[in-house]
MARDO-325030 format. One line per 3 residues: for each residue x, y, z negated of C-alpha. Coordinates in steps of 0.001 Angstrom, whole numbers, plus 524288, in hexadecimal, padded with zeros to 5 digits. Example, Ala and Ser with C-alpha at 12.3 -4.5 7.8 and 13.67 -1.06 7.14 Angstrom:
2
8300C:7EE6C:7E188; 83566:7FBDC:7E41C
REM end
This chain:
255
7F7B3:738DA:6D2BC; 80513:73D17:6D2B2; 80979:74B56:6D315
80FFD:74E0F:6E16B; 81F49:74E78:6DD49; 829B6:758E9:6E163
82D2B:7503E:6EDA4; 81D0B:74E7A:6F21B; 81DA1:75BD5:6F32E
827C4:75ECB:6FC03; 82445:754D5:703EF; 81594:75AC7:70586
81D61:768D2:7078D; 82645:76425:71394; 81ADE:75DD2:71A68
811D7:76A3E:71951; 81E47:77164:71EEF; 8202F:767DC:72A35
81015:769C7:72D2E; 81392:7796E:72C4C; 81D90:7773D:734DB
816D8:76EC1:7403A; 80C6F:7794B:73ECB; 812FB:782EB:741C9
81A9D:77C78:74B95; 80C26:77715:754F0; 80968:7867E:751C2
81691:78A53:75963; 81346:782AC:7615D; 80618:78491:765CE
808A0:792D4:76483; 81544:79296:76E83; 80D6B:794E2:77B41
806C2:7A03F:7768C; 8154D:7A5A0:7701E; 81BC5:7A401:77E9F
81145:7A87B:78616; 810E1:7B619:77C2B; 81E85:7B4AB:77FE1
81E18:7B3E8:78D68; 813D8:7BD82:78D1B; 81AFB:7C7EE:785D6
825BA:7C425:78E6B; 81EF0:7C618:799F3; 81909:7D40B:79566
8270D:7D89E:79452; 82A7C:7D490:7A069; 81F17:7DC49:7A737
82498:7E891:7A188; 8327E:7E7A5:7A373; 82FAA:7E465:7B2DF
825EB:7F0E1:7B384; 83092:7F87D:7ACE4; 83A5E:7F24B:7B68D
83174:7F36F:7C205; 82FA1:802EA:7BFB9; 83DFF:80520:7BC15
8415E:7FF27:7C8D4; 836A0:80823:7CF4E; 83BF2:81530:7CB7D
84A6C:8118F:7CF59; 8455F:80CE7:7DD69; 848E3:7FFA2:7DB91
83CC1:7FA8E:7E1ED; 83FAA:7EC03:7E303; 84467:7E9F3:7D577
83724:7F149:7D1CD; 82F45:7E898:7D904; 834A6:7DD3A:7D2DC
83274:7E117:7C4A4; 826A4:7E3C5:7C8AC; 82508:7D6B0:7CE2C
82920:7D1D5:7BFE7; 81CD2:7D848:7BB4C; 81514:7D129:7C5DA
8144A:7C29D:7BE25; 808F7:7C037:7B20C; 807C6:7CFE2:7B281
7F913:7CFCB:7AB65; 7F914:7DA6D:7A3BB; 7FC74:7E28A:7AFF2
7FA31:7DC2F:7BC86; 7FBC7:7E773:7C4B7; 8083E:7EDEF:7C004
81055:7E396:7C90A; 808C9:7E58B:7D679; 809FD:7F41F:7D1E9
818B0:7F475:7CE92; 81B97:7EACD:7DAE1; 813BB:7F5D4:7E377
81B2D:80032:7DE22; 8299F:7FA0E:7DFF6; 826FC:7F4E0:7EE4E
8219A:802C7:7F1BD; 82CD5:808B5:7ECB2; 83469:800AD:7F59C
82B8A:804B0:8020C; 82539:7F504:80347; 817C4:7FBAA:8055A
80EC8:7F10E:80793; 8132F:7E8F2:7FD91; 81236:7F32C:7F430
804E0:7F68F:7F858; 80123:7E8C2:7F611; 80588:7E6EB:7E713
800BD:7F523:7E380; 7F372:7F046:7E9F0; 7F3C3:7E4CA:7E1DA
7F715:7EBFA:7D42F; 7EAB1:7F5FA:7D844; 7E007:7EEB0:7D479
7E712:7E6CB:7C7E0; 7EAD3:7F54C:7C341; 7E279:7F938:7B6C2
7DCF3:805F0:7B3BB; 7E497:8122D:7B75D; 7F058:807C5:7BC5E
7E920:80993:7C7B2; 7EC1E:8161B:7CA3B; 7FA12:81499:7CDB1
7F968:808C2:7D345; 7F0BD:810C0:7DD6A; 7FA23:81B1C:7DF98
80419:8117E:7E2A8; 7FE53:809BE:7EC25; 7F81E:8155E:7F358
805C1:81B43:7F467; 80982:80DCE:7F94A; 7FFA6:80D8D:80335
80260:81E63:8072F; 81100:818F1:80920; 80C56:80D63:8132C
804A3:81A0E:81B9F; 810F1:82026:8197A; 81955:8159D:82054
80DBF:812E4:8296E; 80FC7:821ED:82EF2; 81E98:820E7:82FAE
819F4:8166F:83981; 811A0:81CD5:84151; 806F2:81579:83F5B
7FCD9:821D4:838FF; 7F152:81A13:8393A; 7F906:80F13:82F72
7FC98:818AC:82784; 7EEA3:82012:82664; 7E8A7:81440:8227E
7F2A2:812C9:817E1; 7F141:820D9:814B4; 7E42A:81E4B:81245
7E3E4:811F8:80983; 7EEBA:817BA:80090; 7E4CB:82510:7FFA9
7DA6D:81B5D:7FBD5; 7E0F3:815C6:7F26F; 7E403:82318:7ECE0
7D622:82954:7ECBD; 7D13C:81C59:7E64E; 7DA5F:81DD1:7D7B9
7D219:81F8F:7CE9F; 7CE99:82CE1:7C770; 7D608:82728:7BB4B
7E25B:8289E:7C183; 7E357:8374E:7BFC8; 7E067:83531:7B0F7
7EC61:83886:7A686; 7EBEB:82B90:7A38F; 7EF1A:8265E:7B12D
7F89C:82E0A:7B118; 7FECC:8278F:7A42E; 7FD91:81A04:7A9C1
8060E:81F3A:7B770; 811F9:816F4:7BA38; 81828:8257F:7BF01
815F8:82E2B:7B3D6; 81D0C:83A5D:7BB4F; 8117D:83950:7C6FA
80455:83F38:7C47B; 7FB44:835B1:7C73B; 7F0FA:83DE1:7CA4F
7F915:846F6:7D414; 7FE2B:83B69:7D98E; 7F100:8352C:7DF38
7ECC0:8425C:7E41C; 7F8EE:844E8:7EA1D; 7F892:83617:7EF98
7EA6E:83A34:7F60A; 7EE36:8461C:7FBB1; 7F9C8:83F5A:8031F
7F484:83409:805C5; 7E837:83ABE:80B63; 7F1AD:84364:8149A
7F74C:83934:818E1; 7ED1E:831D9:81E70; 7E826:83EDB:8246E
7F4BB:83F92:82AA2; 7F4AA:8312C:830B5; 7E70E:832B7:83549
7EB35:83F6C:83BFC; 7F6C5:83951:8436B; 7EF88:82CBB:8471A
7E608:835B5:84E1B; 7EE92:83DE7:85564; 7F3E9:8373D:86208
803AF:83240:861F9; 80D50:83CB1:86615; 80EDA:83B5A:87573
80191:832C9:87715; 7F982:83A99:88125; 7EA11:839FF:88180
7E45A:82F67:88A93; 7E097:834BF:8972B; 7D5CA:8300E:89E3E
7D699:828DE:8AB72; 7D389:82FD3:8B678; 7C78E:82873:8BE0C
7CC65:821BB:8CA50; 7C3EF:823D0:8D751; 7BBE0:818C4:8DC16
7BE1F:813E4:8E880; 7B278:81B62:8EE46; 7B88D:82745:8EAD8
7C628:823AB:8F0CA; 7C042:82007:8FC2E; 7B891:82C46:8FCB2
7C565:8335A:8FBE2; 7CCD2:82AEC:90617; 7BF4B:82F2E:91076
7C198:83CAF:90CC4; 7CF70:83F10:90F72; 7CE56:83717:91BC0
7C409:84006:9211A; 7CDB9:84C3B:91C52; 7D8CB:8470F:9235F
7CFEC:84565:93068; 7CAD2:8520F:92F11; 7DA78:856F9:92FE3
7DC77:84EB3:93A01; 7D0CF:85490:941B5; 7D4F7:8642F:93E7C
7E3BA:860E1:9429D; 7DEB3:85B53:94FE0; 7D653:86854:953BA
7E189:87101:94F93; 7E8EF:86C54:95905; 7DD20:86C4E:965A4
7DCD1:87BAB:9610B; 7EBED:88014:961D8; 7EA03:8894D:954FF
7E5F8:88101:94AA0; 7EB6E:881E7:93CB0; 7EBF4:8780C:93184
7E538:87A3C:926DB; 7EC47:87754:91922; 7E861:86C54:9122B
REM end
């Protein structure tokens, strides 16, 4: 057997490289979904954040409808934190006075909210539902806002304990509002408020007298009882003129 020659050799070196080579190249390939979708994920993580940051910025300048569509950016493959869109939505079409809208993202972002993200998600909505009393009393209508009044102190009384913790406080959105303060101070108004609805609903409207009650009609017995009577009376005149006369000093009697 002979002895592989200079020429064998590079031969058998080229061919391992070009099986190195489609290696790695199935391996590339194989491996490319998993590369774009750690792409697209990455991508996608970044994205989350610079909307937030974009749909807060927005916020605090009172550009409401620029916030609520950076927050809608937020809205789309959100898992890591489903309720920070429905939340941020809430926030930006309350600050632009589209109540019942608002009221229904924040009430969809309450029960995805985890742990103490609860707590302002509560605050939020109850204010949301206080400002819809608020606009029902402008209106007149006190037993609208009442109701309202009441839901919103509901939702109030029901945050959990945790919220007045330190570390609720951390996790706030507002750092320069006392959580704690805020939900006692939200209670107390909220509560007077309703008081105050309940207390106008009951009073009557300004100029609306008391219902009297009818007076009850006669029968006919009794008007014809009457009719007999003054009859008789105005014979009995008749009768007393006549003898007056028959006596020539006769004087009238008033009647």
């Amino acid at each position: 057997m002979t002895a592989p020659t200079q020429a064998d050799a590079a031969a058998a070196l080229l061919a391992s490289n070009r099986r190195r080579r489609r290696i790695r190249r199935w391996i590339a390939i194989g491996t490319l979904p998993l590369t774009l979708a750690a792409l697209f994920f990455a991508g996608r993580i970044l994205s989350i954040y610079a909307f937030a940051h974009q749909a807060i910025s927005s916020y605090i300048v009172g550009e409401y409808a620029e916030s609520e569509a950076a927050a809608r950016g937020q809205d789309w493959l959100n898992w890591f934190e489903p309720f920070k869109a429905p939340y941020n939505i809430g926030t930006a079409l309350a600050g632009a006075e589209k109540l019942g809208p608002a009221r229904a993202e924040l009430e969809e972002a309450l029960p995805l909210a985890p742990g103490l993200d609860v707590c302002y998600v509560r605050i939020n909505l109850s204010l949301v539902i206080e400002r819809q009393g608020d606009a029902a009393q402008a209106d007149g209508d006190a037993a609208k806002a009442a109701q309202l009044y009441g839901e919103a102190l509901e939702i109030t009384v029901e945050t959990p304990e945790e919220c007045n913790s330190e570390q609720a406080q951390k996790q706030s959105p507002d750092p320069n509002r006392d959580m704690s303060d805020t939900l006692e101070q939200n209670e107390q108004r909220q509560q007077e408020k309703q008081q105050q609805s309940q207390q106008e609903q009951e009073q009557p409207q300004q100029g609306e007298q008391p219902p009297q009650e009818e007076e009850p009609q006669p029968s006919q017995e009794q008007l014809d009882d009457i009719e007999e009577r003054l009859n008789q009376g105005q014979q009995e005149r008749e009768d007393q003129l006549g003898g007056g006369d028959e006596g020539g000093g006769g004087t009238d009697k008033p009647w």
